[in-house]
C-alpha positions as CSV (number, residue, x, y, z in Angstrom):
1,X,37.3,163.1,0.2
2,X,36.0,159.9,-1.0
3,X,38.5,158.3,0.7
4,X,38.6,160.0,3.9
5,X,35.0,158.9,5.1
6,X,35.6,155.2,4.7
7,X,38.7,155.6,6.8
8,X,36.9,158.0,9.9
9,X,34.7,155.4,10.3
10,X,37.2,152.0,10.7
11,X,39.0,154.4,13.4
12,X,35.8,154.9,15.0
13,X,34.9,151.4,15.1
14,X,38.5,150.4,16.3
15,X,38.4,153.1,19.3
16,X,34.5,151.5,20.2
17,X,35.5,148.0,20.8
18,X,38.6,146.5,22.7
19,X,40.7,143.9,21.0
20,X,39.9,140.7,23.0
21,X,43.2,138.8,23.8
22,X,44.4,136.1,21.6
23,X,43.3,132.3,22.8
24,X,46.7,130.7,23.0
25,X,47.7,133.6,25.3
26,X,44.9,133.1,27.7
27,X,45.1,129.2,28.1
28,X,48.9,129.4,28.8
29,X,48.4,132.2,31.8
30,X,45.3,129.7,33.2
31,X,47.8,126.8,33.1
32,X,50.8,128.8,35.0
33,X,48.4,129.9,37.7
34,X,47.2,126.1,38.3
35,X,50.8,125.3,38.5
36,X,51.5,127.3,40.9
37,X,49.0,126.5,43.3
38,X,49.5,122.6,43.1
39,X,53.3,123.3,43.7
40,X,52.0,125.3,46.8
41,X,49.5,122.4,48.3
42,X,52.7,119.9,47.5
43,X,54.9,122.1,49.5
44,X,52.5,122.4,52.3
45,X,51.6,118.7,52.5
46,X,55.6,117.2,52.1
47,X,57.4,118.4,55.5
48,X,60.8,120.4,55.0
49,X,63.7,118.9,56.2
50,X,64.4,121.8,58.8
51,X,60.5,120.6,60.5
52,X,60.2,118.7,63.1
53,X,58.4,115.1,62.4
54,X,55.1,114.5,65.1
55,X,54.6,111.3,66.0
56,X,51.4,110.7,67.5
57,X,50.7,107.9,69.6
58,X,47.0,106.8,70.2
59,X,46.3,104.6,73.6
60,X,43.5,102.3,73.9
61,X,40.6,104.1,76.0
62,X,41.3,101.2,78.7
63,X,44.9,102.0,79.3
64,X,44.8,105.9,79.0
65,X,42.1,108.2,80.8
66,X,40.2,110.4,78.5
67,X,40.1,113.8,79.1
68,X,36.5,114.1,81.3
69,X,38.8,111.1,83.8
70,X,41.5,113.5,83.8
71,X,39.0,116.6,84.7
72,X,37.2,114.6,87.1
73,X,40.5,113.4,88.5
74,X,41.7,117.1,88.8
75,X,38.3,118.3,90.0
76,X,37.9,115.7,92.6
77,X,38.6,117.4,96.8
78,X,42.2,116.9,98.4
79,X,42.2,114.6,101.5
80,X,40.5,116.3,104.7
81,X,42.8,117.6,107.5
82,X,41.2,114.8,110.0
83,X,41.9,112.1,108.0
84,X,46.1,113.0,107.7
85,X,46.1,113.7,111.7
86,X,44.0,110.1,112.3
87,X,46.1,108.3,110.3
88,X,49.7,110.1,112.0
89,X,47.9,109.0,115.3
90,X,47.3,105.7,114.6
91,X,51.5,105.3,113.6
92,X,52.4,107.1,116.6
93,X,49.8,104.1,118.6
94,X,52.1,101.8,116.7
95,X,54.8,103.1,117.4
96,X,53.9,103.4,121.1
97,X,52.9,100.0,121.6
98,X,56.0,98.4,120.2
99,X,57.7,100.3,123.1
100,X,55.3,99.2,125.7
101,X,56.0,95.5,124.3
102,X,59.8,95.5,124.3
103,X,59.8,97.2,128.0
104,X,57.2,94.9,128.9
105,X,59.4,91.9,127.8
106,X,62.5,93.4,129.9
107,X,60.2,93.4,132.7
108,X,59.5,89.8,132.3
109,X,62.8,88.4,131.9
110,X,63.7,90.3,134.8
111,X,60.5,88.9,136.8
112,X,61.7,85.6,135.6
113,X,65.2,85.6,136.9
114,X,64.0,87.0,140.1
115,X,61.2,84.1,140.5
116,X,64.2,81.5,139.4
117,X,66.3,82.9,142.5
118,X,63.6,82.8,144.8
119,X,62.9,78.9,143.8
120,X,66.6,78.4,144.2
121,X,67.1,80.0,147.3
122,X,63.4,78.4,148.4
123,X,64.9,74.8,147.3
124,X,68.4,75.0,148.6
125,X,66.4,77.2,152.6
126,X,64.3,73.7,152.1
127,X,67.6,71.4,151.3
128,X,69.4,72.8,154.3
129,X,66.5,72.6,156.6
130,X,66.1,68.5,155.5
131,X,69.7,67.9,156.0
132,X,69.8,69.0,159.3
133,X,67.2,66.8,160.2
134,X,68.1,63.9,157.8
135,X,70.0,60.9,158.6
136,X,73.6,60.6,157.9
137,X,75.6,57.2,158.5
138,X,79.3,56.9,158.5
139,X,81.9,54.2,158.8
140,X,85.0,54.2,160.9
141,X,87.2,51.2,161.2
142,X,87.8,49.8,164.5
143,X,91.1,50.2,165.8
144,X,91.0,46.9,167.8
145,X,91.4,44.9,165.0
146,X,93.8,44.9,162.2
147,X,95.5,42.6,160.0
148,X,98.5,41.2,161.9
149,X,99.3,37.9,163.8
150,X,98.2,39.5,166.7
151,X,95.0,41.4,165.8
152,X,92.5,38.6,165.5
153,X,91.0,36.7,162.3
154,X,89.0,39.7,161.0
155,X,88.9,43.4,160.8
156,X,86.2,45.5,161.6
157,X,84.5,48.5,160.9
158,X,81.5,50.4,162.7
159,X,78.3,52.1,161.4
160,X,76.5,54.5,163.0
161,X,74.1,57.5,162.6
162,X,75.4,61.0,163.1
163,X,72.2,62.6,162.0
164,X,68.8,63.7,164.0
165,X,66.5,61.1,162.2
166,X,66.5,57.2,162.5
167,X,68.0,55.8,159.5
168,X,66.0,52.6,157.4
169,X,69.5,50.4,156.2
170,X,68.8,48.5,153.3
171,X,71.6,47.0,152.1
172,X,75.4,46.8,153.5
173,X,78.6,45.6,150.6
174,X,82.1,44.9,152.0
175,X,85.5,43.7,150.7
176,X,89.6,44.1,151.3
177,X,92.5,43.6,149.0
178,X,96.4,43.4,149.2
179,X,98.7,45.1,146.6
180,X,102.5,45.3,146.4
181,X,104.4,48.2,148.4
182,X,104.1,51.0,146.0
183,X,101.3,50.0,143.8
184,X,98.7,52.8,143.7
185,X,95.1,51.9,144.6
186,X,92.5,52.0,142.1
187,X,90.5,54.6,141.2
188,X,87.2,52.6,141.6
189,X,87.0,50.0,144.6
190,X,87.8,46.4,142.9
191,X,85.0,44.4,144.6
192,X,85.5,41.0,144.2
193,X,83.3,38.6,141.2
194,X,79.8,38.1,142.6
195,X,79.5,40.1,145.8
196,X,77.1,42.2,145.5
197,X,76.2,42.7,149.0
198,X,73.9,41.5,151.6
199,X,70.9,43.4,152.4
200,X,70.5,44.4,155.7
201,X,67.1,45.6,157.0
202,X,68.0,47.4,159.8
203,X,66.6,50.9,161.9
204,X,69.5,53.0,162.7
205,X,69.0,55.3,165.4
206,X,70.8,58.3,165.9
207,X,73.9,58.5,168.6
208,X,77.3,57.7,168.9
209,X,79.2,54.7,169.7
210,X,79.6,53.6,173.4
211,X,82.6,51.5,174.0
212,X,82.5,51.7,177.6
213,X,78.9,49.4,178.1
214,X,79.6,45.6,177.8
215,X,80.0,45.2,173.7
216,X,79.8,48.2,171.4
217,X,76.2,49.7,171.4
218,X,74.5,52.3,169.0
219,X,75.9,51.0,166.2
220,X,76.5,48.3,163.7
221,X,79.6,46.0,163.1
222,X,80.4,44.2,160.6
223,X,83.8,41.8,160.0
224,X,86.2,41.2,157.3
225,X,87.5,38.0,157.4
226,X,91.8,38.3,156.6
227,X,92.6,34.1,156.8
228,X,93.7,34.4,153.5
229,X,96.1,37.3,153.5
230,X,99.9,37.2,154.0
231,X,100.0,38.6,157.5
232,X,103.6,39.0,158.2
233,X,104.2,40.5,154.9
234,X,101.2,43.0,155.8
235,X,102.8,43.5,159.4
236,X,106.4,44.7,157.7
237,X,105.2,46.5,155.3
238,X,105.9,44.4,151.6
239,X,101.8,44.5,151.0
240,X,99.1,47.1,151.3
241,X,96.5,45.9,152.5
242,X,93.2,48.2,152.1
243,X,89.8,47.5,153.3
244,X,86.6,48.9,151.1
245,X,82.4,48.9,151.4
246,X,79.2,50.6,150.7
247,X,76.1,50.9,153.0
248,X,72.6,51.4,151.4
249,X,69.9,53.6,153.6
250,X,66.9,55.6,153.1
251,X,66.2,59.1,154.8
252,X,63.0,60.5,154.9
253,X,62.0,58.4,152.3
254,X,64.7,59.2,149.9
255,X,67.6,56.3,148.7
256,X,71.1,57.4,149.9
257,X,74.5,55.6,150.2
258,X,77.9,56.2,152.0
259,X,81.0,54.7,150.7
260,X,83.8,53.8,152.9
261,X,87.7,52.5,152.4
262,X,90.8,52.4,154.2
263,X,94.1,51.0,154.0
264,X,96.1,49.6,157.3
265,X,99.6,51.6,158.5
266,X,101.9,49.4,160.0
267,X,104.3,50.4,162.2
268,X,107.3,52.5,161.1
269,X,110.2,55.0,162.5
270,X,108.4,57.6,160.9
271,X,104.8,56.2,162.2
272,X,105.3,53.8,165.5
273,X,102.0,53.4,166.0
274,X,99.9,51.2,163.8
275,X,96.5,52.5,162.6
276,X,93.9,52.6,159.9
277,X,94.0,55.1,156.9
278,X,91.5,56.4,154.5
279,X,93.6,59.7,153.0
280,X,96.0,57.8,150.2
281,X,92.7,56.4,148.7
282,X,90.7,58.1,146.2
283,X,87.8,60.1,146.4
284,X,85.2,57.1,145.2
285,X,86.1,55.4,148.4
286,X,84.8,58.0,150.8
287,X,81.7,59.4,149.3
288,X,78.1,60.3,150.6
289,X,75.1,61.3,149.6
């Protein structure tokens, strides 16, 4: 029994109070726990490889609107109604007056064409009505005289006025050349070194020659003298002997001229008749203006 006591009351004093936990035990529990949770933040803060990496870009508050722009931008009214329609009718105007100006232009060129017909047809009504009434001389050679033995020491040739109006003679040019059988004539009238005419203020009135009064009246003669020409040859045909001028005049004021030439036929059993020619020459011989 004096045992038993002592030992009741170390089981009662075990059962009253809790062993506490041993101090290594404790420490090393502490320690896993903070391990585990810094593994954790790690984890959370490196990214996976699976994640997706976010970039962000920042923009300088010049070049990018901030978000009030953008609400302002997205809060500020639509274009009215009127001011779509006003500016769709000021195209169509555009569009409308480029129309009128190309039509406008055809209209014009056609107006201009017409007005250039009318002054043609005005200028050539007023041409025609001035040569009617204008002067025109002409030249004829006179058959009296020709370049043979018999036919004199000259050849002739008449000017007169076939026109309505008196015509003002200024200035009158004659010459007359012999070429070989054959030879062509040339194109432009060879006058001879130094004549260049005589001038010859003179009043040409109109009318026709009359060869019946004493002399030749209502015209103009004028004489070519032939002294120096191979008659007979001329008379049997080995030379060509041709006959050329120009008379000077004024009409109305206006400066005209009409050239003259022709060559002499003699006799021939084709041609018995001599006479004076002018349709082997060329053109510059028998011109007019």
């Amino acid at each position: 029994m004096r045992y038993a006591l002592p030992l009741i009351a170390v089981a009662m004093l075990a059962q009253s109070q809790p062993p506490s936990q041993a101090p290594g035990k404790s420490a090393q529990k502490q320690q896993q726990n903070g391990n585990t949770e810094n593994k954790n933040a790690a984890a959370s803060q490196t990214p996976s490889q699976n994640a997706p990496v976010v970039v962000n870009f920042f923009q300088s508050p010049n070049s990018a609107p901030t978000a009030q722009q953008q609400s302002e931008k997205s809060n500020s009214p639509a274009p009215s109604d009127w001011v779509v329609r006003f500016t769709g009718i000021l195209a169509l105007c555009a569009i409308a007056q480029v129309i009128a100006m190309i039509v406008q232009g055809r209209y014009m060129r056609k107006g201009l064409e017409e007005t250039s017909k009318a002054t043609n047809a005005a200028k050539q009504s007023a041409d025609a009505l001035i040569n009617s009434e204008r002067a025109w001389v002409v030249i004829d050679a006179d058959p009296r005289y020709n370049p043979t033995p018999a036919g004199g020491t000259d050849v002739r040739f008449w000017i007169w006025n076939t026109g309505k109006t008196p015509a003002k003679i200024t200035r009158t040019i004659s010459d007359a050349h012999v070429l070989p059988a054959g030879v062509p004539f040339p194109d432009i009238p060879p006058y001879s070194p130094g004549n260049i005419g005589t001038p010859y203020p003179h009043i040409l009135a109109p009318g026709r020659p009359d060869f019946a009064a004493t002399g030749i009246t209502g015209c103009l003669v004028f004489g070519i003298p032939i002294t120096g020409f191979n008659l007979p040859a001329i008379q049997n045909g080995s030379d060509s002997f041709y006959m050329f001028g120009r008379v000077e005049y004024e009409t109305f004021g206006v400066q005209k001229y009409t050239t003259f030439g022709f060559f002499w036929k003699p006799p021939s059993t084709q041609n018995p008749t001599p006479m004076w020619d002018r349709q082997k020459l060329p053109p510059s011989y028998n011109e007019n203006t």
